[in-house]
N, CA, C and O atoms as a GROMACS GRO file, in nm:
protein
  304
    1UNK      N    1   7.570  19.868   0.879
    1UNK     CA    2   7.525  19.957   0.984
    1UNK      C    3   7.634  20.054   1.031
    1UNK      O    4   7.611  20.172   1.055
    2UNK      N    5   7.760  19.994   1.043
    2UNK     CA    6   7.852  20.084   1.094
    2UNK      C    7   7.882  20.200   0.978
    2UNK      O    8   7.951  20.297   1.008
    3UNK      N    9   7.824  20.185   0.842
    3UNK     CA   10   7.864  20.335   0.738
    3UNK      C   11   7.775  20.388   0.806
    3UNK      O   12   7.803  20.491   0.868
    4UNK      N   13   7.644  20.333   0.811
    4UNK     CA   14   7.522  20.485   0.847
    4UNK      C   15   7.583  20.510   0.935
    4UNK      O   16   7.647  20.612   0.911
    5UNK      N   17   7.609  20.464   1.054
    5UNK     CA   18   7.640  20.585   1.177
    5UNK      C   19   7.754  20.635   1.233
    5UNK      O   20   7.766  20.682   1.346
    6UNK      N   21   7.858  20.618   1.130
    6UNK     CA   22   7.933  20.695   1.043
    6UNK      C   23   7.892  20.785   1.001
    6UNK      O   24   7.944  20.891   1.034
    7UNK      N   25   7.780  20.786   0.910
    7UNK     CA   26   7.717  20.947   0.848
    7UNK      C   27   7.607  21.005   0.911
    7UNK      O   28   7.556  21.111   0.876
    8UNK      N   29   7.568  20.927   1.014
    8UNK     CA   30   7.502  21.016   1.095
    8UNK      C   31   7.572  21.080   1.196
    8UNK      O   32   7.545  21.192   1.239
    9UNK      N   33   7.664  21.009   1.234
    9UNK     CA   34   7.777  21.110   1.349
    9UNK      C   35   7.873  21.211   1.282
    9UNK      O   36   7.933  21.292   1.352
   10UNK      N   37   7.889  21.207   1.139
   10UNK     CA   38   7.940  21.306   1.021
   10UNK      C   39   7.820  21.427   1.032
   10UNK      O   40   7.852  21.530   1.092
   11UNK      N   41   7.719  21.420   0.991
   11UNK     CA   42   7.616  21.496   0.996
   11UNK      C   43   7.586  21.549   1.135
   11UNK      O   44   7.571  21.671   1.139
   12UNK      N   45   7.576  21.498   1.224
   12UNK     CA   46   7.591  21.573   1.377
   12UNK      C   47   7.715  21.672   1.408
   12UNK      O   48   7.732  21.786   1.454
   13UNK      N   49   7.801  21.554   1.352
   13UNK     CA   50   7.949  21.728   1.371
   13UNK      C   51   7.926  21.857   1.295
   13UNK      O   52   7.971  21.964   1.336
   14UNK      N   53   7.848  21.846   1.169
   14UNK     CA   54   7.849  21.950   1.071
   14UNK      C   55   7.753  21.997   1.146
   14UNK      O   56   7.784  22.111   1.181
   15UNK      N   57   7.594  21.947   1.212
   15UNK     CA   58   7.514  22.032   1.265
   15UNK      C   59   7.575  22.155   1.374
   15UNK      O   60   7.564  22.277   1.388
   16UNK      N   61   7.654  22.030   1.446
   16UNK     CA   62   7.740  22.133   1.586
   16UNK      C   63   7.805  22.240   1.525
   16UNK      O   64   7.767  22.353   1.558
   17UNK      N   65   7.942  22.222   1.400
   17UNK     CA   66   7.974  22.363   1.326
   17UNK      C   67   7.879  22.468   1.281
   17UNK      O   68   7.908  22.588   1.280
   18UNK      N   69   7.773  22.424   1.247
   18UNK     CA   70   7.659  22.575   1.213
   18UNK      C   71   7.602  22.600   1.304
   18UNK      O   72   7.518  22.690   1.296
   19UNK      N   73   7.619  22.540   1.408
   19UNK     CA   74   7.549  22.581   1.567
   19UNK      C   75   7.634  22.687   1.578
   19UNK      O   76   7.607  22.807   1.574
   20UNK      N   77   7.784  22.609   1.599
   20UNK     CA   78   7.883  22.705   1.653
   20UNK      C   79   7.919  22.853   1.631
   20UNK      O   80   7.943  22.949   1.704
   21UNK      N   81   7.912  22.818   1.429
   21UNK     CA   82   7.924  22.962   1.391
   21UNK      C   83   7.806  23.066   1.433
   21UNK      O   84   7.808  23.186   1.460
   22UNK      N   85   7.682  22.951   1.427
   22UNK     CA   86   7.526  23.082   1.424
   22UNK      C   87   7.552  23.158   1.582
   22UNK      O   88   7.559  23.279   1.599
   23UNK      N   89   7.565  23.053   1.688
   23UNK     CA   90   7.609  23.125   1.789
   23UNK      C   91   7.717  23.211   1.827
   23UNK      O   92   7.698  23.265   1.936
   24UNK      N   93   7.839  23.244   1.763
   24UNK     CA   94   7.962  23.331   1.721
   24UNK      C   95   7.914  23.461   1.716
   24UNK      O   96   7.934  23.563   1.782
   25UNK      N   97   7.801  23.411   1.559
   25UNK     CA   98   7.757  23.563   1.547
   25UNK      C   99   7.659  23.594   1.563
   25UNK      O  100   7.583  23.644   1.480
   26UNK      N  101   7.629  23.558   1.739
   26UNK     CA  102   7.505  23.612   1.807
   26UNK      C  103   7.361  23.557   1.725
   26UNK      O  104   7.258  23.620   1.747
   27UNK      N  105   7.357  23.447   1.638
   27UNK     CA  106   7.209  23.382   1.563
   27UNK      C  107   7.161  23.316   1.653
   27UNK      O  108   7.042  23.291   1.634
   28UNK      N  109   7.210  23.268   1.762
   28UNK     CA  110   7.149  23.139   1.843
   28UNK      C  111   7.194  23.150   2.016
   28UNK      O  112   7.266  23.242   2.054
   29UNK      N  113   7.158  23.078   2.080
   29UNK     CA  114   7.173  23.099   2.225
   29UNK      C  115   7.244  22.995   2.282
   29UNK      O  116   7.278  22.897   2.216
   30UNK      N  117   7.278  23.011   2.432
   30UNK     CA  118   7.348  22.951   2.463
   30UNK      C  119   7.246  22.806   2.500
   30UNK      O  120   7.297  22.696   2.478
   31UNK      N  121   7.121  22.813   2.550
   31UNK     CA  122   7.094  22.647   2.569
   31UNK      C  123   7.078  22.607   2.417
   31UNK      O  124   7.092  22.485   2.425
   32UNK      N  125   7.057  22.635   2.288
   32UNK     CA  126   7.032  22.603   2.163
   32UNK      C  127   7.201  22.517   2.168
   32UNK      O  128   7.223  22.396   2.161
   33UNK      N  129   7.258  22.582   2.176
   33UNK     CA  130   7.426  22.563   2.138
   33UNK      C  131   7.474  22.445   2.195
   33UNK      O  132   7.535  22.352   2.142
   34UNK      N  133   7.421  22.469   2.363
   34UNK     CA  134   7.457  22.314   2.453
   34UNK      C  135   7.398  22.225   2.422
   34UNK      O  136   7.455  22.116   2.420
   35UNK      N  137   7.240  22.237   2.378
   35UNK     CA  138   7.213  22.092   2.309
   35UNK      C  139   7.254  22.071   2.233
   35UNK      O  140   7.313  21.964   2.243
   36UNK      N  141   7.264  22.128   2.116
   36UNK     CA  142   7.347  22.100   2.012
   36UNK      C  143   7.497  22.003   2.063
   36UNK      O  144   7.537  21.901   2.007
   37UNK      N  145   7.550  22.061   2.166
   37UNK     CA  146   7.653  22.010   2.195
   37UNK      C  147   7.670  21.890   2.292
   37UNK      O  148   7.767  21.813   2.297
   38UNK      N  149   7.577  21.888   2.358
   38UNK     CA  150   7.540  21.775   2.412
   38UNK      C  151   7.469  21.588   2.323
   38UNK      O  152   7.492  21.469   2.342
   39UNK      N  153   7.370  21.678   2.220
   39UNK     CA  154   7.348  21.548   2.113
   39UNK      C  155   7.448  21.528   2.012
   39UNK      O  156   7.428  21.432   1.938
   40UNK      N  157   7.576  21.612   1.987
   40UNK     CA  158   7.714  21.554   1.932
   40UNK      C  159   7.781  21.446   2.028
   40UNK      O  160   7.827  21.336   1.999
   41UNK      N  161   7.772  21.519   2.163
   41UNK     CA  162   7.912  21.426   2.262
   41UNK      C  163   7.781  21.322   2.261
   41UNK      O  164   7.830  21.242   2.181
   42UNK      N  165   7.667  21.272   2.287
   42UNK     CA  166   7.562  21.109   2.280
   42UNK      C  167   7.595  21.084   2.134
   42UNK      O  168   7.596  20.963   2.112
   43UNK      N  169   7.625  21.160   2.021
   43UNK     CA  170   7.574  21.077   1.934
   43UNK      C  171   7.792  21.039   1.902
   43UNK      O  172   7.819  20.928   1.856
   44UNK      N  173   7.858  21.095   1.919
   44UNK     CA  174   8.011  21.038   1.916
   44UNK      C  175   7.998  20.918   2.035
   44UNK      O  176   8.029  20.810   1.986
   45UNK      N  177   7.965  20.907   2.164
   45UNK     CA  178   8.017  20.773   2.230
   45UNK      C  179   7.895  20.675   2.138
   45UNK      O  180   7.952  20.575   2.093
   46UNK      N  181   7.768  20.678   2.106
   46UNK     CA  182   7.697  20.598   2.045
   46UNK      C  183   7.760  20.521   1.924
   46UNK      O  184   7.725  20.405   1.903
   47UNK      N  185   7.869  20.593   1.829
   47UNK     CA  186   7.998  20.595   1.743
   47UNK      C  187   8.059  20.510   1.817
   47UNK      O  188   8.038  20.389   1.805
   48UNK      N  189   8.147  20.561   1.906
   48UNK     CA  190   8.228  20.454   1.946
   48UNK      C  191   8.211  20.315   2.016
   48UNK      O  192   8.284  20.217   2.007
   49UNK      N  193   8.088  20.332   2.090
   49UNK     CA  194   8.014  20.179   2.146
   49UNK      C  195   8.044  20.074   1.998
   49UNK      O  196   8.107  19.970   1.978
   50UNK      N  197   7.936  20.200   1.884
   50UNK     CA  198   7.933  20.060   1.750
   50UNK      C  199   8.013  20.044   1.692
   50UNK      O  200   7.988  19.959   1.607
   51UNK      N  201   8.146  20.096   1.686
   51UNK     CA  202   8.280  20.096   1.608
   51UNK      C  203   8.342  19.955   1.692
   51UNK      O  204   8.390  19.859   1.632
   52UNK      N  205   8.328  19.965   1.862
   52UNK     CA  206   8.392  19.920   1.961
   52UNK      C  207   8.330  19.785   1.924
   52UNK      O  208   8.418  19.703   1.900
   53UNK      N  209   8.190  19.729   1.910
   53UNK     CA  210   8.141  19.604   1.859
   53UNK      C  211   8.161  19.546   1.780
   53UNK      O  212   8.156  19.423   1.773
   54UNK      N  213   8.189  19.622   1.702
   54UNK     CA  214   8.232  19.589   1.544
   54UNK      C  215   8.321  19.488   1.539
   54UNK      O  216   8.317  19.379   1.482
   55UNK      N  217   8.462  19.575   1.658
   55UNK     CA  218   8.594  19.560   1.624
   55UNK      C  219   8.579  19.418   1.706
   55UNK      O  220   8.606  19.313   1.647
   56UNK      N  221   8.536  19.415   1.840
   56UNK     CA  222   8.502  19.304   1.897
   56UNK      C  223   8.470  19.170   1.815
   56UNK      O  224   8.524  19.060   1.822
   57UNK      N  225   8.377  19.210   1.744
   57UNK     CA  226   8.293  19.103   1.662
   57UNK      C  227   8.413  19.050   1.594
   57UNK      O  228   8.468  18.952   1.644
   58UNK      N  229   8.466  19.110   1.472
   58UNK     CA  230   8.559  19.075   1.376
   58UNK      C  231   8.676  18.981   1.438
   58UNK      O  232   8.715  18.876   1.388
   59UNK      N  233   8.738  19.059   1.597
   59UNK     CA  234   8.805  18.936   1.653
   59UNK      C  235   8.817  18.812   1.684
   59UNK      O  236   8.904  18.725   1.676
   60UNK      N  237   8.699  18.823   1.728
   60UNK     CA  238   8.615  18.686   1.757
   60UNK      C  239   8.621  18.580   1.645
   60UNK      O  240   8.636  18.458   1.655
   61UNK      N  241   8.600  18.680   1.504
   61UNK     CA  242   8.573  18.573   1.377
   61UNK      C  243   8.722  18.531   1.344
   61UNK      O  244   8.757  18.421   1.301
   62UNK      N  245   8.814  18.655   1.376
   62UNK     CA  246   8.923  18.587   1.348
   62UNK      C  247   8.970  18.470   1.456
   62UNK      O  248   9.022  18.369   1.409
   63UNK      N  249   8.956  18.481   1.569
   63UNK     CA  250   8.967  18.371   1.628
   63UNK      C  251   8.898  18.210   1.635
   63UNK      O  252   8.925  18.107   1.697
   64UNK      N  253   8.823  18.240   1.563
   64UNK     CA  254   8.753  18.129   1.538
   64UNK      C  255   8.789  18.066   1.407
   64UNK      O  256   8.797  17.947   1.377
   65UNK      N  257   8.814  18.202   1.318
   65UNK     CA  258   8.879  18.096   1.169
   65UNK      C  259   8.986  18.045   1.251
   65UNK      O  260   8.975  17.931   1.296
   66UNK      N  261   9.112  18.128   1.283
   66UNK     CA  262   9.220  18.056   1.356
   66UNK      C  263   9.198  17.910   1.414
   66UNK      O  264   9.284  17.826   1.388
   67UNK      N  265   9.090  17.876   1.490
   67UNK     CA  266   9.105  17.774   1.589
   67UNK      C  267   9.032  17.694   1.472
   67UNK      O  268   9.094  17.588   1.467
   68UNK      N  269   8.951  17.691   1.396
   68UNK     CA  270   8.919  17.589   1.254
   68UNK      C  271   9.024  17.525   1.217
   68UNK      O  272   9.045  17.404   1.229
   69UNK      N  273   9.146  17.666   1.139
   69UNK     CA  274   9.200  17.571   1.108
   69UNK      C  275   9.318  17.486   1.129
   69UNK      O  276   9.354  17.388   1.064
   70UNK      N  277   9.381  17.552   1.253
   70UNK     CA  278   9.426  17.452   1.365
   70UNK      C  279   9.360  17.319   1.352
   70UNK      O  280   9.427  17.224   1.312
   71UNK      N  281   9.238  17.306   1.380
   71UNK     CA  282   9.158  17.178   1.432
   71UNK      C  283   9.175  17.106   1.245
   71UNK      O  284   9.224  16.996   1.220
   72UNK      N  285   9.136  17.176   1.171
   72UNK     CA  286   9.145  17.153   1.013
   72UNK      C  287   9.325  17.092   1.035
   72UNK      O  288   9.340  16.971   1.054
   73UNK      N  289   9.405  17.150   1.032
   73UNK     CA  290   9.543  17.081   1.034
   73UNK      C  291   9.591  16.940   1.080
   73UNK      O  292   9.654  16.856   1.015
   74UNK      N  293   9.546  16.939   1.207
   74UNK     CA  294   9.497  16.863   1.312
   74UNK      C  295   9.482  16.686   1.224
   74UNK      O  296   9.539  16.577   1.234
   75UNK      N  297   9.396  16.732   1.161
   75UNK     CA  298   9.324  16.599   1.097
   75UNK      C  299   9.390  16.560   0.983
   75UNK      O  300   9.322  16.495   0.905
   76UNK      N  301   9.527  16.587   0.944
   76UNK     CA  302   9.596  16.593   0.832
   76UNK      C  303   9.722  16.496   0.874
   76UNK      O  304   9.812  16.474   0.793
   0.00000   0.00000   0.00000
């Protein structure tokens, strides 16, 4: 899950760059542009919430192998 939204928050930045340029050269408007720029900055913290879980999660597992095999030693 964390590649897709990876490439969906890849694909939102590229949308915002052809926003940016179309609006540069006068193709698009300014509320077109702010949404645009507004569903980049939701869809980057939505990125970082699931990056932020991720990283959470993985700790956890490492702490738990850790305390295994402590307890695994333990019995030796």
């Amino acid at each position: 899950m964390p590649v897709l939204i990876g490439a969906i928050a890849k694909r939102d930045k590229q949308r915002l760059e052809i926003a940016r340029v179309s609006y540069r050269f006068g193709e698009g408007d300014s509320e077109r542009y702010l949404a645009q720029l507004s569903s980049y900055d939701r869809q980057k913290a939505a990125t970082f919430r699931e990056w932020s879980r991720l990283s959470s999660q993985v700790i956890k597992v490492k702490i738990q192998l850790q305390q295994s095999f402590v307890n695994d030693r333990q019995h030796f």
